[in-house]
C-alpha positions as CSV (number, residue, x, y, z in Angstrom):
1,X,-37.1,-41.2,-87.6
2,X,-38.2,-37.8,-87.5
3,X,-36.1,-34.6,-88.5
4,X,-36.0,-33.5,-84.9
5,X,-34.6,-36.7,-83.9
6,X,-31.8,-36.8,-86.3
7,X,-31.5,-32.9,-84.7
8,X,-30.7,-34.1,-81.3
9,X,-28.2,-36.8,-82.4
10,X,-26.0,-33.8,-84.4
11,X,-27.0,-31.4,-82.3
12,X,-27.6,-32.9,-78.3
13,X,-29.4,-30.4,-76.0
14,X,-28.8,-32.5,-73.0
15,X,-26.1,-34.2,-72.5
16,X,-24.6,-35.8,-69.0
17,X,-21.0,-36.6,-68.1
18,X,-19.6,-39.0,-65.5
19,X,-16.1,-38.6,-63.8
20,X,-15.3,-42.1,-62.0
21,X,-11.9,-42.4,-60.3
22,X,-12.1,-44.5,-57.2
23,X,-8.2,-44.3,-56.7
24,X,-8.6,-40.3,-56.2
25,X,-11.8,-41.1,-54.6
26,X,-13.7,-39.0,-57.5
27,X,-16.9,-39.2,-58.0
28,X,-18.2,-36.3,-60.1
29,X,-21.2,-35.4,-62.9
30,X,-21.6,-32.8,-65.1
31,X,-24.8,-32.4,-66.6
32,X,-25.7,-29.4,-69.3
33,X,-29.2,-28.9,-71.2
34,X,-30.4,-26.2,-73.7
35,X,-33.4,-24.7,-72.9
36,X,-35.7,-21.9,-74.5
37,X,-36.1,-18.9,-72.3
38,X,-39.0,-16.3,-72.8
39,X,-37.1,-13.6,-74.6
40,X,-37.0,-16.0,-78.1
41,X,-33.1,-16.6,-77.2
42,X,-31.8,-20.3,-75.6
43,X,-30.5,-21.0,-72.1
44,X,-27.2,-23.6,-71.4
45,X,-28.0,-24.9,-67.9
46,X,-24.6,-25.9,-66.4
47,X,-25.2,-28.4,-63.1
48,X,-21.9,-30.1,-61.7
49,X,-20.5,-31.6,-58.7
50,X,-20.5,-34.7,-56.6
51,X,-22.4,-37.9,-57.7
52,X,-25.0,-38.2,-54.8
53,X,-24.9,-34.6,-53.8
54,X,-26.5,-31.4,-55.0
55,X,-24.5,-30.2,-57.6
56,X,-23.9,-26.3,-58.6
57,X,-26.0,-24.4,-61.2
58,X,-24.8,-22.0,-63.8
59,X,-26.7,-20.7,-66.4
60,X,-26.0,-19.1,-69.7
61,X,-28.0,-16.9,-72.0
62,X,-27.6,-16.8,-75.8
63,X,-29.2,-15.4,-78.6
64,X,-30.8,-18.7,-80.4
65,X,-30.4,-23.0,-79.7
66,X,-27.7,-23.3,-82.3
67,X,-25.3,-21.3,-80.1
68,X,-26.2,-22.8,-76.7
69,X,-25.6,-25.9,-78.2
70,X,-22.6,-24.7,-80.1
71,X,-21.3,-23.9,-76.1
72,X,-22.7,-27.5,-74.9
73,X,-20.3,-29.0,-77.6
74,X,-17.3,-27.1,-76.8
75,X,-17.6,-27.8,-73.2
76,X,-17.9,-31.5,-73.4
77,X,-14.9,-31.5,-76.1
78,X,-13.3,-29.8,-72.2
79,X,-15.0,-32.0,-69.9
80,X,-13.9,-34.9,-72.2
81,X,-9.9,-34.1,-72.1
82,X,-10.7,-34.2,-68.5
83,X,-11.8,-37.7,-68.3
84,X,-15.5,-37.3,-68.5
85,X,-17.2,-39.7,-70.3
86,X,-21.0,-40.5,-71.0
């Protein structure tokens, strides 16, 4: 295993969640990924919505990976209270 493996495992920069309720007939996703952008800082791309539909975009700028992925963390511990799971 290779150190950038064991980087993705501590770290994840993608990571999709799954919202399954068929008693409130929900259906939803939530799917984030860290990307670099051209400027030497890190995009969070946000995507969410209805499983089998086109979801909403959202994305967020910040100065290196590490805090993108800081953000992806802290909005999956959210999404998880929710009821999101992988």
């Amino acid at each position: 295993m290779s150190s950038a493996d064991e980087q993705d495992e501590v770290f994840p920069t993608r990571l999709k969640l799954r919202r399954i309720d068929p008693e409130r007939n929900m259906r939803r996703f939530y799917l984030m990924q860290v990307q670099p952008d051209l400027f030497g800082g890190a995009s969070l791309i946000r995507e969410w919505g209805r499983i089998g539909n086109r979801g909403r975009v959202l994305v967020e700028h910040h100065a290196d990976e590490g805090e993108a992925a800081s953000s992806l963390m802290t909005i999956a511990r959210a999404k998880g209270r929710r009821g999101y799971g992988a």
